[in-house]
Backbone bond lengths (Angstrom), bond angles and torsions (degrees), N, CA, C in turn:
res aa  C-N    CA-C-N  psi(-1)  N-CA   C-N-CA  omega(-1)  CA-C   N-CA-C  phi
1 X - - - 1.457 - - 1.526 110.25 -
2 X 1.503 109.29 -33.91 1.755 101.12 -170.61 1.538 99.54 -74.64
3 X 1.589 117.60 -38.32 1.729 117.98 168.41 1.485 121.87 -23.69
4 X 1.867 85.34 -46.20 1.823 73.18 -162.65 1.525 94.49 -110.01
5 X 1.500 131.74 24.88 0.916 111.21 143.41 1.996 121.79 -102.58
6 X 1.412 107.40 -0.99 1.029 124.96 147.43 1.958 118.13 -24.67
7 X 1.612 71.60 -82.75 1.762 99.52 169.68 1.122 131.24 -39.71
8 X 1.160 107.10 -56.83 1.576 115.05 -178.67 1.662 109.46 -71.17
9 X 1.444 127.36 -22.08 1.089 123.30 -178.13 1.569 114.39 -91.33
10 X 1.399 114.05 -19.71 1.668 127.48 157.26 1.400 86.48 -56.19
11 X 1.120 121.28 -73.09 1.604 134.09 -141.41 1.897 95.92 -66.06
12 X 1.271 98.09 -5.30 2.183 93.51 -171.79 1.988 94.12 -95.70
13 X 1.779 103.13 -49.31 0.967 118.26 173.55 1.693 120.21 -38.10
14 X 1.132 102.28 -47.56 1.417 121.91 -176.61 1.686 105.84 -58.38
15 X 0.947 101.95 -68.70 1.655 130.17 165.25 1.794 116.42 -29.47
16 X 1.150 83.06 -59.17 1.682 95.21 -170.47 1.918 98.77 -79.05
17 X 1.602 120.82 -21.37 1.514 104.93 -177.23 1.665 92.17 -91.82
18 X 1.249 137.52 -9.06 1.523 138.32 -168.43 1.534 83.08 -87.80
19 X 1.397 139.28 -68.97 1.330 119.07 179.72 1.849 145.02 -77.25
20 X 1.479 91.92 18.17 1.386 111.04 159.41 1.843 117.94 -104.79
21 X 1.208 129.96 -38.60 1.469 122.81 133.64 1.915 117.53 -30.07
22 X 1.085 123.40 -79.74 1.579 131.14 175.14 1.490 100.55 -28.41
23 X 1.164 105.01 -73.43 1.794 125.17 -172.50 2.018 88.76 -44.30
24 X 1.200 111.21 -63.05 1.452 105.65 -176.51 1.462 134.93 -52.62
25 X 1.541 104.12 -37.63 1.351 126.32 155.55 1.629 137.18 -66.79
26 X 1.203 108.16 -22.34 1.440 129.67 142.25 1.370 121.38 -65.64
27 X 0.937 125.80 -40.28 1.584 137.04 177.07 1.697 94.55 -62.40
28 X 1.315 117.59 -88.02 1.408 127.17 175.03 1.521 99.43 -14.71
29 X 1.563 115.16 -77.20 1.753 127.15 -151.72 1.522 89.31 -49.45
30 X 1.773 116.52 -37.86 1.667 100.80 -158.79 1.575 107.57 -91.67
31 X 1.419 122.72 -9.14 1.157 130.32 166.41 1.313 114.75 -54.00
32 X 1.578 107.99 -52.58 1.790 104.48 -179.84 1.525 112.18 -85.66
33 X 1.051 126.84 -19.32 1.226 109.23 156.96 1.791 131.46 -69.74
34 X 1.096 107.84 -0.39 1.436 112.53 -168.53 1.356 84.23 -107.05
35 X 1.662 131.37 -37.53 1.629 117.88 -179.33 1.597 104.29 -67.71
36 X 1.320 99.38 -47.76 2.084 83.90 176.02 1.125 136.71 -78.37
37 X 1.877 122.83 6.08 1.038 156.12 151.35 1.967 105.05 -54.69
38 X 1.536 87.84 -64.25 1.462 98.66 -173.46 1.829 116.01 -55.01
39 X 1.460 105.68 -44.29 1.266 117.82 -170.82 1.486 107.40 -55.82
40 X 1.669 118.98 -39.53 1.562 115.76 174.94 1.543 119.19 -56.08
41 X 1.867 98.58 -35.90 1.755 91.53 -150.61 1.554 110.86 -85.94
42 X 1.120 124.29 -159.17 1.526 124.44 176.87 1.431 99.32 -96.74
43 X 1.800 115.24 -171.15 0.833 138.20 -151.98 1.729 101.48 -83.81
44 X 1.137 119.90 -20.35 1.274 118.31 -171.53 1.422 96.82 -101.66
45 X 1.022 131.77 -65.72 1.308 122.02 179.20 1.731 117.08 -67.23
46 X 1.243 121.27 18.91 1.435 136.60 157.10 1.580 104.05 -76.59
47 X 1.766 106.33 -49.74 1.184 105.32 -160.90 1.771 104.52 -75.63
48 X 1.458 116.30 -41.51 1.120 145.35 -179.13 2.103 96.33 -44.07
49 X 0.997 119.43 -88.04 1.483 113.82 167.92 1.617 112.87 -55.39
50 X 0.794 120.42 -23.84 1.967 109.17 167.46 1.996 95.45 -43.09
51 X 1.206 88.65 -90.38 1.694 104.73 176.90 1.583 112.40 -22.72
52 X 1.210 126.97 -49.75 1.447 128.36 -152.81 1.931 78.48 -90.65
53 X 1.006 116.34 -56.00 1.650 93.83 -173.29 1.515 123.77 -70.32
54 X 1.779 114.60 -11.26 1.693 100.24 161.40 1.242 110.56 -76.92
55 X 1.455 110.05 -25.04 1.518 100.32 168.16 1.720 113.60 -57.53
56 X 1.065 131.44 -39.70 1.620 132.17 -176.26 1.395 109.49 -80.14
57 X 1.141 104.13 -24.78 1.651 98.51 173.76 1.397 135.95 -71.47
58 X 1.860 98.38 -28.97 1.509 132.68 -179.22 0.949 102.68 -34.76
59 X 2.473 83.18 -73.27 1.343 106.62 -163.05 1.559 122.36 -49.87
60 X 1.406 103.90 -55.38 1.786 103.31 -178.82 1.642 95.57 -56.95
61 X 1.082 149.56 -37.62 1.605 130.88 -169.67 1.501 97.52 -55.24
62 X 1.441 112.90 -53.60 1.715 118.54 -173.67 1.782 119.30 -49.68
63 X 1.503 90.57 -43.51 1.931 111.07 173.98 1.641 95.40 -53.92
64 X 1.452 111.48 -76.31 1.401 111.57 -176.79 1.341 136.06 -44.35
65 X 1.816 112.05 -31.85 1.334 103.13 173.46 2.041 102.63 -78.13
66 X 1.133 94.20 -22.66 1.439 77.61 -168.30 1.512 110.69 -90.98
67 X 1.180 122.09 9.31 1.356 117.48 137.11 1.362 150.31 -104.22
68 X 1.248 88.97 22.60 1.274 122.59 168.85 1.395 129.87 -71.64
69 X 1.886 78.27 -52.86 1.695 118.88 -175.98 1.654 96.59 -61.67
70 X 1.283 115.87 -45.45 1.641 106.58 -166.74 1.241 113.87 -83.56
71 X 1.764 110.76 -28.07 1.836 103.83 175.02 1.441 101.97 -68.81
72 X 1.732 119.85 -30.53 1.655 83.31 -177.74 1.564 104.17 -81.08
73 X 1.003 140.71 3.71 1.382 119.57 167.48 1.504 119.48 -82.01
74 X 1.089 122.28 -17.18 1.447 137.60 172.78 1.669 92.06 -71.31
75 X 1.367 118.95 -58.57 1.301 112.50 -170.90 1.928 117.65 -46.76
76 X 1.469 81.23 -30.51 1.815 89.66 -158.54 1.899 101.26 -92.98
77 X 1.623 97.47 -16.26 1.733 100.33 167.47 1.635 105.12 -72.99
78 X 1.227 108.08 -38.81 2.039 116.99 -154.56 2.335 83.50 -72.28
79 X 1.349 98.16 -34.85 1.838 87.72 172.39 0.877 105.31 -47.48
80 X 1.854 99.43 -82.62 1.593 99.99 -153.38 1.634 125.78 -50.97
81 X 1.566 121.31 -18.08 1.463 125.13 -179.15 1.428 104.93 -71.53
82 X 1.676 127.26 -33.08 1.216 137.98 168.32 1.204 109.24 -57.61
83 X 1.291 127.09 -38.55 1.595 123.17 -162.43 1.631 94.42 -80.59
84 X 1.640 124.84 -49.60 0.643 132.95 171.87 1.838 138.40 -30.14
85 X 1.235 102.93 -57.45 1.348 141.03 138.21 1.802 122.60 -6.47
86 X 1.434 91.01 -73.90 1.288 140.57 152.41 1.616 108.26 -21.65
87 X 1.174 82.32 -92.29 1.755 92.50 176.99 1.621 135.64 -79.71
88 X 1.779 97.47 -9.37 1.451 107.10 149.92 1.890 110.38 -63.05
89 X 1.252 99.70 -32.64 2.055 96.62 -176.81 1.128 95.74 -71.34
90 X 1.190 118.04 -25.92 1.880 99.29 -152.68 1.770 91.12 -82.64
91 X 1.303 106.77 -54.99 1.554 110.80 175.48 1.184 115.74 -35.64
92 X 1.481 133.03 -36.18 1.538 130.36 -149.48 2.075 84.29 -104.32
93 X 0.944 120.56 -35.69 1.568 124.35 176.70 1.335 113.45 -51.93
94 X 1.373 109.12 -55.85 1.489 127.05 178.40 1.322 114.01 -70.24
95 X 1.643 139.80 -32.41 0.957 138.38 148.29 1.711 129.56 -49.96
96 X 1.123 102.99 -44.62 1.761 120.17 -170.80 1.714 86.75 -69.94
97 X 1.675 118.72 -37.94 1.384 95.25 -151.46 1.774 102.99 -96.59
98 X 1.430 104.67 -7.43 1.810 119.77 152.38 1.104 121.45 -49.20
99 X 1.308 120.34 -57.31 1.802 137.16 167.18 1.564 97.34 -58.11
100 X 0.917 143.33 -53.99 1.705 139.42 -153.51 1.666 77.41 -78.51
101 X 1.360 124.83 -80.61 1.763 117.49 -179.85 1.795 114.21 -16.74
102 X 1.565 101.80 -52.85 1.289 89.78 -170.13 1.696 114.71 -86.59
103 X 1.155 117.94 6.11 1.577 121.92 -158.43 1.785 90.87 -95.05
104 X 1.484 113.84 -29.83 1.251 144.32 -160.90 1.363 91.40 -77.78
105 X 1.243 114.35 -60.66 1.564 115.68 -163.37 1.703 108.94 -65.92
106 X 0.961 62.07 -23.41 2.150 72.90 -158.87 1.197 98.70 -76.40
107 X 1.530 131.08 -35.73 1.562 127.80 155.29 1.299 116.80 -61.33
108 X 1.093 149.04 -38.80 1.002 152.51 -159.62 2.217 100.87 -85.17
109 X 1.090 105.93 -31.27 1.437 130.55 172.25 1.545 95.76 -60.43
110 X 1.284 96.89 -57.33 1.556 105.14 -152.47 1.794 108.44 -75.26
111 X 1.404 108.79 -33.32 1.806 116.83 166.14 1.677 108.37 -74.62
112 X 1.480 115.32 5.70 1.502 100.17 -168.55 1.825 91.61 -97.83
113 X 1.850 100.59 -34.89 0.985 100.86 -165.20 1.629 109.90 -77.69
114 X 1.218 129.86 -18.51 1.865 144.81 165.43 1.358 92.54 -61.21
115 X 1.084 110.87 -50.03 2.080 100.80 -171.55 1.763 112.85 -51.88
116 X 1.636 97.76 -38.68 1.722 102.59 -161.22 1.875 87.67 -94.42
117 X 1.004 126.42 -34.85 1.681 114.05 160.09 1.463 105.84 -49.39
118 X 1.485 138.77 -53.70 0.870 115.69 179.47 1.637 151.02 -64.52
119 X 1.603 89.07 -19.78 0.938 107.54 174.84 1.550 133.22 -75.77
């Protein structure tokens, strides 16, 4: 279960840096169209789209940091489930190799006690 929520949070991460590129590339495409927009019109409506595209530019800066903001938190969730992970192995290693200690002993118990039957 932590795998595939592992996964899915790579898989959001992934997601969320593919639509901050897009978001950026949209920005660009509408930038040059608003300069060859601009180049036709007059002086007032030069000034008139100046304004409306820092306004569009803002906004996508605002979109971008704040998806930014959430892939790195995805980044810093997809850790800690790794770290997590982590120390579920180490736990399950250290356990298995407790049980093998005691499976060991208990044989070793068990040939001491065949020796003194045999004897």
């Amino acid at each position: 279960a932590r795998c595939v929520r592992e996964a899915a949070a790579a898989e959001r991460a992934q997601v969320l840096a593919a639509q901050i590129t897009a978001q950026e590339k949209e920005l660009q495409r509408m930038f040059q169209e608003q300069i060859e927009a601009l180049e036709a019109a007059g002086k007032a409506e030069v000034v008139r789209r100046t304004k409306h595209l820092e306004r569009l530019e803002l906004s996508a800066w605002e979109n971008v940091h704040k998806l930014g903001g959430e892939y790195a938190a995805l980044q810093g969730r997809v850790l800690r489930i790794k770290e997590a992970l982590r120390r579920e192995a180490v736990l399950k290693a250290d356990r298995e190799a407790m049980e093998a200690e005691a499976v060991a002993a208990a044989n070793n118990r068990l040939r001491e006690y065949a020796d003194l039957d045999l004897r």
